[in-house]
N, C-alpha and C positions, 0 to 999 in steps of 0.2 A: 164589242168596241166599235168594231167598223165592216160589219160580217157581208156587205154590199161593196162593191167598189162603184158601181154605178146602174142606173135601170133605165132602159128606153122600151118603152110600154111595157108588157107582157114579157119580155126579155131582161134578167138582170146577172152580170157577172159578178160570183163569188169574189170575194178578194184572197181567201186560202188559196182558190185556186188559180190566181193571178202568181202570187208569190212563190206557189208548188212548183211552175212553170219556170219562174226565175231562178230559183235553187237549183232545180235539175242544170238549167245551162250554164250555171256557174258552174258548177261540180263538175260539168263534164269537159268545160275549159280548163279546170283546173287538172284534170284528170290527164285531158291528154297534152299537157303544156308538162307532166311531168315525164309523162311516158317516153316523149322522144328526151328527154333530158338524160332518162333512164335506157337509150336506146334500144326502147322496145317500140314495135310497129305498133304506132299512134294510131292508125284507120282502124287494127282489129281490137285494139287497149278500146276508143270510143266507141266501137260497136258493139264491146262488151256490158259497155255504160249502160247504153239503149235495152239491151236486154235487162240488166240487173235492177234499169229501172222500172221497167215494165212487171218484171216479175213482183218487183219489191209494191208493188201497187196491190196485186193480186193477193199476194202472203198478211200484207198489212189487215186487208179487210178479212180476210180468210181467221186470221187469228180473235180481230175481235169478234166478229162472230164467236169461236171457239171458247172464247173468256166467257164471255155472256151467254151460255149456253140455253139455261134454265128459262130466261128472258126472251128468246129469243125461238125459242119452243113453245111457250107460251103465248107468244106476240108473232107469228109468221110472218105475217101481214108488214111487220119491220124490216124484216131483211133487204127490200126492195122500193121500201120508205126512201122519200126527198132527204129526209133526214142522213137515214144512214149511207146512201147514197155520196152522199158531200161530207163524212165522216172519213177523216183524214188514215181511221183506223190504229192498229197500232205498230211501233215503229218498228219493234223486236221482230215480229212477226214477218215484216218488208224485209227485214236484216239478213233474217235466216233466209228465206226463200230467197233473196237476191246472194245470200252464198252459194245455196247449193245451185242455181241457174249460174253462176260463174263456174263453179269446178267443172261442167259438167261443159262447158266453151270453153275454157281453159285447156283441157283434154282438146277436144277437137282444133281447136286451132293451134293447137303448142305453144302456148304462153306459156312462160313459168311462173309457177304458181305465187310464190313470195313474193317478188320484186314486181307483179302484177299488183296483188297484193297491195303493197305498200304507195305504188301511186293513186290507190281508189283511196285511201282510208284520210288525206286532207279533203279530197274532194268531200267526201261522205260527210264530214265534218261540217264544214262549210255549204253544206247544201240543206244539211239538217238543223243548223242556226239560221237560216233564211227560212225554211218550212216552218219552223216554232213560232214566227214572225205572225206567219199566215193563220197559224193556232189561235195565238193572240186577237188578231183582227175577228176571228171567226167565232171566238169564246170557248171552244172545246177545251178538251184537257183542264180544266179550273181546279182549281189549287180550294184547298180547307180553308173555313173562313178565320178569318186573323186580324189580330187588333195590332196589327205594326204598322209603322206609320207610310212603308212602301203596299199595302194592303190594295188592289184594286178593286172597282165597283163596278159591275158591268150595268150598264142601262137600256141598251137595245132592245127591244123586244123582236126582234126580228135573229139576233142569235139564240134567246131563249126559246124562239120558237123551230130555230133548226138543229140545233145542240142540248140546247135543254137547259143551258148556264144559270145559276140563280142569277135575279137580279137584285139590286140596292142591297147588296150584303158584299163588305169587304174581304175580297177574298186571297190568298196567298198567289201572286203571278207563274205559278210552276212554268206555262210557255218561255216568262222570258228570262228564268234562272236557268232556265236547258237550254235557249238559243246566248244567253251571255256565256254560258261555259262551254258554248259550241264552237263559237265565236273565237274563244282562249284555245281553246284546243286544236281546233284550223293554224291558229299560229304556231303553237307548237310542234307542230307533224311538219306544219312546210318549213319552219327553221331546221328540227332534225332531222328531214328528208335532203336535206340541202348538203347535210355532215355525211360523213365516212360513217357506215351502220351495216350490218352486216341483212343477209333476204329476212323479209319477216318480223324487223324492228319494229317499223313503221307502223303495220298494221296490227301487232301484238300493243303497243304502246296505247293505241287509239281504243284497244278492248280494254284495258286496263286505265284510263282515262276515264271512258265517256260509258263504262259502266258502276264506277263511284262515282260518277255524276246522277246517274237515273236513281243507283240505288238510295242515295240523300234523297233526291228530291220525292220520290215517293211516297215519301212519309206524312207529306205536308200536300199529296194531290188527292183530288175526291175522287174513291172509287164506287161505285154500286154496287160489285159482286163483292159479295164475300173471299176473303182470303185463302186460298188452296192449304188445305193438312188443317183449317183450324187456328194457324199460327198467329202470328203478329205480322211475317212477310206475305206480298202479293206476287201475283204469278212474274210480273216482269223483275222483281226483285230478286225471286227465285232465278231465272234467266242471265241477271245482272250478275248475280255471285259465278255461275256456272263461265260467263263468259268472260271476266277478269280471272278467273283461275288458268282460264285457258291460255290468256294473255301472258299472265304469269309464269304458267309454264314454260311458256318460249325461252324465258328469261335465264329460268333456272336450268335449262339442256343445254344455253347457249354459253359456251366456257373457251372457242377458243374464240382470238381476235376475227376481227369483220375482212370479209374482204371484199366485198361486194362495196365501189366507189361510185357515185352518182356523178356524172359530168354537168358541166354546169356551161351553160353558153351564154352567161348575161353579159 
């Protein structure tokens, strides 16, 4: 669509990674705008950010590589491509590794874990409907081609040449069916983060959300590798099940009333 935001000679800025930039400092406005609401200390809540984004960087790309193994073994020469390079990678992968880099701060700094928790999971939300944005502009992630009348057409050759996106073939928007239910669910979390919810709500709700959001939309996104076990599901869908159960779980341990109240200073 619009995988440039602008070039002066030899120099051009991506526009994913204009918008990668914008996401992160909303998220992490929104992050620590909850934290002290939540009065937890806002400086080490946002330092946390910086780290789980940074990590989440590293895991992203770390997994797709791991997805595409066979390809990638095959193609060495790829891992270090312009291409893959400016490949946003994938998000599960950013998830998991920007968890385990929080438990591991959480500990050391003595956050508590849940109510920590619970202020990243709007941000995350709302950082990850402005990154799908930047998907969008940039063509990656493309959705199966489709004859519905919301079907889009990429034409740039300048994203088929750094993603790879077919061109002039109608394709399912999977970027902005994940950033519009990113979007819905940003508002969800900050309205229920706002309510009387006991540690753990918050970010239990947002894995049970925004992983029957990934697991639909994958059905209808184009992937290369082959499906793990054989199946009909792919490896992030796999992930998606594992991670709403876990969500889930919260639900069903949690039996007595909440008592954990968020103060509210508007």
């Amino acid at each position: 669509m619009f995988p440039r935001l602008f070039q002066i000679g030899s120099y051009s800025q991506a526009t994913y990674g204009v918008l990668v930039a914008v996401a992160f400092l909303a998220a992490l406005s929104v992050i620590a705008r909850l934290a002290r609401r939540a009065s937890l200390n806002s400086d080490a809540v946002v330092n946390l950010g910086i780290v789980c984004g940074l990590s989440a960087i590293v895991g992203a790309k770390l997994m797709m590589y791991l997805i595409d193994i066979p390809y990638y073994a095959s193609h060495p020469g790829e891992i270090f491509s312009l291409s893959s390079l400016q490949a946003g990678g994938v998000f599960y992968g950013g998830l998991i590794a920007a968890l385990i880099a929080a438990v591991v701060y959480m500990r050391r700094h003595h956050l508590p874990a849940l109510p920590t928790a619970d202020v990243f999971a709007p941000g995350i939300a709302l950082g990850h409907g402005i990154g799908r944005l930047g998907c969008f502009a940039a063509g990656c992630c493309w959705g199966k081609p489709t004859h519905l009348p919301w079907g889009v057409t990429f034409t740039n050759p300048v994203a088929a040449q750094l993603v790879g996106v077919p061109l002039d073939i109608k394709l399912h928007p999977t970027q902005l069916y994940e950033s519009a239910a990113e979007f819905l669910i940003f508002g969800i979390l900050y309205w229920r983060i706002r309510r009387r919810h006991a540690p753990g709500a918050i970010i239990s709700l947002y894995l049970i959300l925004y992983s029957t959001v990934r697991f639909l939309v994958e059905f209808v996104r184009y992937h290369e590798q082959a499906n793990p076990f054989g199946g009909p599901l792919n490896a992030s869908q796999w992930i998606s099940l594992a991670l709403a159960a876990l969500g889930a779980a919260y639900f069903v341990r949690q039996r007595k009333p909440a008592e954990f109240v968020v103060q509210h200073s508007d």
